[in-house]
KEPA-594588 format. One record per residue (C-alpha): residue number from 0; y negated, x negated, z negated. Coordinates in nm, 3 decimals. Layout:
<sites>
<site NUM,<Y,X,Z>>
...
</sites>
This chain:
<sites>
<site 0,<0.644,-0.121,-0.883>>
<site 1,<0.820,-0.159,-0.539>>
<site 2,<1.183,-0.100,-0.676>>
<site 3,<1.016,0.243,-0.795>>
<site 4,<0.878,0.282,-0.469>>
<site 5,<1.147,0.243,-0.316>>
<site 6,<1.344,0.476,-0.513>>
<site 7,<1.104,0.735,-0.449>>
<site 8,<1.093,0.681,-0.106>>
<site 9,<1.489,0.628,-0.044>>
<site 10,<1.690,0.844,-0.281>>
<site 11,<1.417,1.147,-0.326>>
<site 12,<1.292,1.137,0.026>>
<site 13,<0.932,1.229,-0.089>>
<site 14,<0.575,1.148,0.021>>
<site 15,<0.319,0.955,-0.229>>
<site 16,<-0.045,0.944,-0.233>>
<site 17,<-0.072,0.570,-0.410>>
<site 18,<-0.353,0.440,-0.551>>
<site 19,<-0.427,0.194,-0.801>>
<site 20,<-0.559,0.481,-1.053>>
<site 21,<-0.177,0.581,-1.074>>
<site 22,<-0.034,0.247,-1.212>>
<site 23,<0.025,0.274,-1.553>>
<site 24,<0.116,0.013,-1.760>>
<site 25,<0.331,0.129,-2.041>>
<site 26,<0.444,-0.155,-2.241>>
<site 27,<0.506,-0.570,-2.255>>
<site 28,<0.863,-0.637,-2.280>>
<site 29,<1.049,-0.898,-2.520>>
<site 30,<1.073,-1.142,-2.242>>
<site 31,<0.668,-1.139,-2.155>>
<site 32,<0.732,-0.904,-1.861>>
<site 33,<0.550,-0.574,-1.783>>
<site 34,<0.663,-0.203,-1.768>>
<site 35,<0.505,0.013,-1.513>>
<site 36,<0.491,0.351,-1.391>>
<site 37,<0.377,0.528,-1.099>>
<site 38,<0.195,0.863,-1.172>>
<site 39,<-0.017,1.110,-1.079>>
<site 40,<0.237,1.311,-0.833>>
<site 41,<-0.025,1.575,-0.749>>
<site 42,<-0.013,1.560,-0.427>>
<site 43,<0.346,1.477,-0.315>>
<site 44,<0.577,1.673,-0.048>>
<site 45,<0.928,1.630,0.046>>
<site 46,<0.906,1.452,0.399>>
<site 47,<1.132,1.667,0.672>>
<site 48,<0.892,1.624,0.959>>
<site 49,<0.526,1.433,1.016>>
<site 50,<0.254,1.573,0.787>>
<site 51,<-0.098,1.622,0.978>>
<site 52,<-0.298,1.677,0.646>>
<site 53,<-0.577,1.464,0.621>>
<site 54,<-0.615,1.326,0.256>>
<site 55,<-0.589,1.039,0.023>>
<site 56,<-0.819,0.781,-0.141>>
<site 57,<-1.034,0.608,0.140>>
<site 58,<-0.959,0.257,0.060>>
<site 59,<-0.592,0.322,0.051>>
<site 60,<-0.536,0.558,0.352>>
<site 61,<-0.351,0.430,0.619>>
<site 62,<-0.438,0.444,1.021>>
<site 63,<-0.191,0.699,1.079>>
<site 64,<-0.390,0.967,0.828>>
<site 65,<-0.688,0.923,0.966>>
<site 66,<-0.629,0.922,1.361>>
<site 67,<-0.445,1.234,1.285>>
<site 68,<-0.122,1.133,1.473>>
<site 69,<0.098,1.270,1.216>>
<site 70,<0.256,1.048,0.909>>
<site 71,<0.537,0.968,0.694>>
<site 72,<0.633,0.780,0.416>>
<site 73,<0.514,0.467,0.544>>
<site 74,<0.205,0.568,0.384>>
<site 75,<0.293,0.478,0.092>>
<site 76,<0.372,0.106,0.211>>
<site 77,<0.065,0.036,0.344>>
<site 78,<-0.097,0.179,0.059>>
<site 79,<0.114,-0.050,-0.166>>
<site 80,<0.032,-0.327,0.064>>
<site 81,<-0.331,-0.238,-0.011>>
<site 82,<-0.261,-0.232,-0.370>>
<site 83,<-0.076,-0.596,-0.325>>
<site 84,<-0.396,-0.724,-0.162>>
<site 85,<-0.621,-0.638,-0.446>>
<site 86,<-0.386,-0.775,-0.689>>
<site 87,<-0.341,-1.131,-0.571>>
<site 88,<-0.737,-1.137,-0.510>>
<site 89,<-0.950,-0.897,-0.698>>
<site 90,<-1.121,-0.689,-0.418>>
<site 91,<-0.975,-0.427,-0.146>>
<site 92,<-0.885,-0.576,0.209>>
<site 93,<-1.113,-0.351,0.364>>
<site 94,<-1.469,-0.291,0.260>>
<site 95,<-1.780,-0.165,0.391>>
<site 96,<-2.102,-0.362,0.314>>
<site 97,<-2.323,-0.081,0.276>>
<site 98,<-2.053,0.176,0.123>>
<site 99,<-2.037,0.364,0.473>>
<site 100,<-1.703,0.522,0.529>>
<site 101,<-1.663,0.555,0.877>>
<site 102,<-1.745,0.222,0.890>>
<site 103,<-1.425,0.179,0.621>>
<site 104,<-1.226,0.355,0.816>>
<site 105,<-1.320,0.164,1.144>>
<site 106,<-1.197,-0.136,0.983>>
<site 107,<-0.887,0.037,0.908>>
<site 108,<-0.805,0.182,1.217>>
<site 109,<-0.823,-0.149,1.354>>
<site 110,<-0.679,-0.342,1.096>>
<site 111,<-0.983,-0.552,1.059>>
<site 112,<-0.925,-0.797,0.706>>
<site 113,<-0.899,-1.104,0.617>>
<site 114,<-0.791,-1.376,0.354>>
<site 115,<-1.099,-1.446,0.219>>
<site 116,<-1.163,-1.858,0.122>>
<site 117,<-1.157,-1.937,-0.189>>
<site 118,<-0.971,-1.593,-0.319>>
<site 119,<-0.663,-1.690,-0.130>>
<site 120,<-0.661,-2.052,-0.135>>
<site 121,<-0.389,-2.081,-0.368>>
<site 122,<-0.232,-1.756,-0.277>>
<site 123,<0.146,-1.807,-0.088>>
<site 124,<0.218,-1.770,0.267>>
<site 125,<0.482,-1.598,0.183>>
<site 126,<0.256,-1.356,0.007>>
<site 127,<0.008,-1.312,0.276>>
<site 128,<0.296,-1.276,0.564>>
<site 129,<0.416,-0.984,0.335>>
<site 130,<0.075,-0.818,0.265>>
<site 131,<0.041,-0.865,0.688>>
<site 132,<0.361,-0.635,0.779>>
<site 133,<0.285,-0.388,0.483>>
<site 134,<-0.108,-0.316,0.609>>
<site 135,<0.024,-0.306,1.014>>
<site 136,<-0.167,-0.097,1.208>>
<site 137,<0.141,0.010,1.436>>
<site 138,<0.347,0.255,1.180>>
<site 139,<0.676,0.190,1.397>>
<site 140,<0.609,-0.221,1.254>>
<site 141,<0.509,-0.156,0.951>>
<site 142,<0.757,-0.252,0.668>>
<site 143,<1.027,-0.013,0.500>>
<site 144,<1.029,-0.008,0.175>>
<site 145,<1.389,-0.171,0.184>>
<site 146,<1.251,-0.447,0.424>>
<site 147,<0.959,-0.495,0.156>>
<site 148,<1.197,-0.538,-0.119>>
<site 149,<1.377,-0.781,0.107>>
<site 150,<1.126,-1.021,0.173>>
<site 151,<1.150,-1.337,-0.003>>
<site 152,<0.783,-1.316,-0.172>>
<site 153,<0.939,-0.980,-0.357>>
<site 154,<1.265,-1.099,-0.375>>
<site 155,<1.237,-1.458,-0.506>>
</sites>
């Protein structure tokens, strides 16, 4: 899924509302691995200059989108790193008790998560120092997709 990402992202130069609902898993290979595909391309533009449009699925959404400060494609990291999250544990990094979205979005403005005991006992560091640059806060520290596919978690 990140090599596609980063595909996207590099050689195309355009923006991607991810979400889980646009993983598709097409088909098991011969050697046990999966095939996947992105979809769902509705809403992508060609990035020349910050976007300012507010949109995108509230548990994926990074800080940038909603404080309105004008975004890019790392977007589509932190939504990826959001995606990572739920994968290695089963539930979204950030989640309102009583389904209240501003109080979602508080959490993600502020980068308020955690890794929860006993989801991530026997998760990696090297998994959870990944997940922890992909869902930063601070867009200018957030992970490229190049220095995603870098990392020795994605890498190894």
């Amino acid at each position: 899924m990140l090599s596609k990402l980063q595909n996207i992202i590099i050689k195309v130069s355009i923006y991607v509302r991810i979400d889980m609902c646009g993983i598709l898993q097409v088909a098991e290979r011969n050697n046990g691995g999966k095939s996947l595909k992105l979809g769902d391309f509705g809403l992508a533009v060609e990035v020349t200059e910050p976007l300012f449009t507010v949109c995108g699925t509230p548990t994926y959404v990074a800080p940038e989108i909603l404080n309105e400060s004008g975004y890019g494609l790392k977007v589509d990291i932190w939504a990826t790193g959001v995606i990572t999250y739920i994968l290695l544990c089963g539930f979204p990094p950030f989640v309102s008790a009583t389904n209240n979205q501003e109080e979602l979005f508080d959490q993600i403005l502020h980068g308020h998560y955690e890794f929860h005991s006993p989801y991530w006992d026997d998760i990696s560091d090297s998994a959870r120092e990944l997940i922890v640059h992909m869902i930063e806060v601070d867009k200018e520290k957030r992970f490229s997709a190049r220095e995603v596919l870098g990392h020795p978690w994605v890498s190894y």
